[in-house]
N, C-alpha and C positions, 0 to 999 in steps of 0.2 A: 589164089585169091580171086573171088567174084569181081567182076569188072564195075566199076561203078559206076552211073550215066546220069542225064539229067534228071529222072524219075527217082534216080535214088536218093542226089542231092534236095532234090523238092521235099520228098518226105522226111528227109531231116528236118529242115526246114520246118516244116509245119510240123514236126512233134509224132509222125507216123512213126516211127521205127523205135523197135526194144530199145534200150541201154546195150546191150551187144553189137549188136547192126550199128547203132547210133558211132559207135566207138572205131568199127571198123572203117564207116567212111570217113570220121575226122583223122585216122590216123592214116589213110591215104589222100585225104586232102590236103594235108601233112607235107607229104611227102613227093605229090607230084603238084607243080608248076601250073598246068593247066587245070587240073581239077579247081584250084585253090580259087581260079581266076574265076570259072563257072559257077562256083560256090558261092561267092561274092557279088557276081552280077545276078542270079537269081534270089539271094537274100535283099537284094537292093531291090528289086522290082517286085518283090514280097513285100518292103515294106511302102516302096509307093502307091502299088492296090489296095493296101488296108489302109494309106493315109486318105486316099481317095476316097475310099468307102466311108470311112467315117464322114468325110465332109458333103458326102451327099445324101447321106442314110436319112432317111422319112421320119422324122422325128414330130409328131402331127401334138397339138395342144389341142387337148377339149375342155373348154369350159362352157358349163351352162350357164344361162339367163337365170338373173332372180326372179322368181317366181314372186308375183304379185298375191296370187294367194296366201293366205297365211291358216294352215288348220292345228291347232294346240289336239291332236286326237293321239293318243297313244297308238302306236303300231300294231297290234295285240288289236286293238276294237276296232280299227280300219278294216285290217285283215275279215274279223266276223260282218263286220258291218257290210263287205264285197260280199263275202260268203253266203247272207243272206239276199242282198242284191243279187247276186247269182242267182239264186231259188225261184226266186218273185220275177227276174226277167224269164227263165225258164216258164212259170205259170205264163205270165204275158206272150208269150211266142207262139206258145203252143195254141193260143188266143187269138191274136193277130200276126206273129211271122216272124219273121228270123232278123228282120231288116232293124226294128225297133232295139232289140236287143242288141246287136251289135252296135247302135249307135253308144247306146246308155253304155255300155261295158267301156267302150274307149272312152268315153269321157270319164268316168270312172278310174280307169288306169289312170290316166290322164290327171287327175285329180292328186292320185296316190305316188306316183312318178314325181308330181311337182314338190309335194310332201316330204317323203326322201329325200329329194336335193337340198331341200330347205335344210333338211337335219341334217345331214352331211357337211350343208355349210357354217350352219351354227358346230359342229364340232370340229370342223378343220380349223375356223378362231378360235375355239378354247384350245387348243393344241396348241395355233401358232402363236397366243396369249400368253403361256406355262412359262 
């Protein structure tokens, strides 16, 4: 019989070992005194690391700001309405420079960003409305 040690009992433990393996070391954990004991105290200190873990885990909330803006635009014409935006800061760059466009774009996003959240939050209350 393969000798069993603390690495084996650990992967009991956490679910590593076949249903064969599994069976061999319960049934020498079984059967000898110490094993049973070492079994027991690294089950225990398994579960006080995952009680641990859980009560420290990074559990972070985002929520956004309501956005003051308020655009009724359909998603669909936003989308075209950048796209052409897009085009027209392109002509203007190539005109005056890269710096103009990049402003206009993030405000732009910006605009579109705030838009999204809005919808998102009008349909998270009809949800939590239902």
């Amino acid at each position: 019989m393969e000798k069993i040690d603390r690495a084996k009992i650990s992967a009991l433990i956490d679910g590593e070992l076949s249903q064969e393996e599994a069976d061999l070391v319960y049934k020498a954990i079984a059967e000898d005194e110490s094993l049973r004991r070492e079994y027991e105290e690294i089950a225990k200190l398994n579960g006080e690391l995952k009680s641990y873990a859980q009560k420290v885990m990074f559990r972070p909330e985002v929520t956004f700001p309501k956005s003051s803006v308020s655009l009724n635009i359909p998603i669909p014409v936003m989308i075209f309405a950048i796209l052409i935006l897009r085009l027209f800061l392109k002509l203007i760059s190539s005109i005056i420079g890269s710096c103009l466009e990049i402003i206009v774009l993030g405000l732009v996003v910006t605009l579109v960003l705030q838009y999204l959240i809005r919808v998102s939050d009008q349909e998270r209350q009809l949800l939590l409305n239902r």
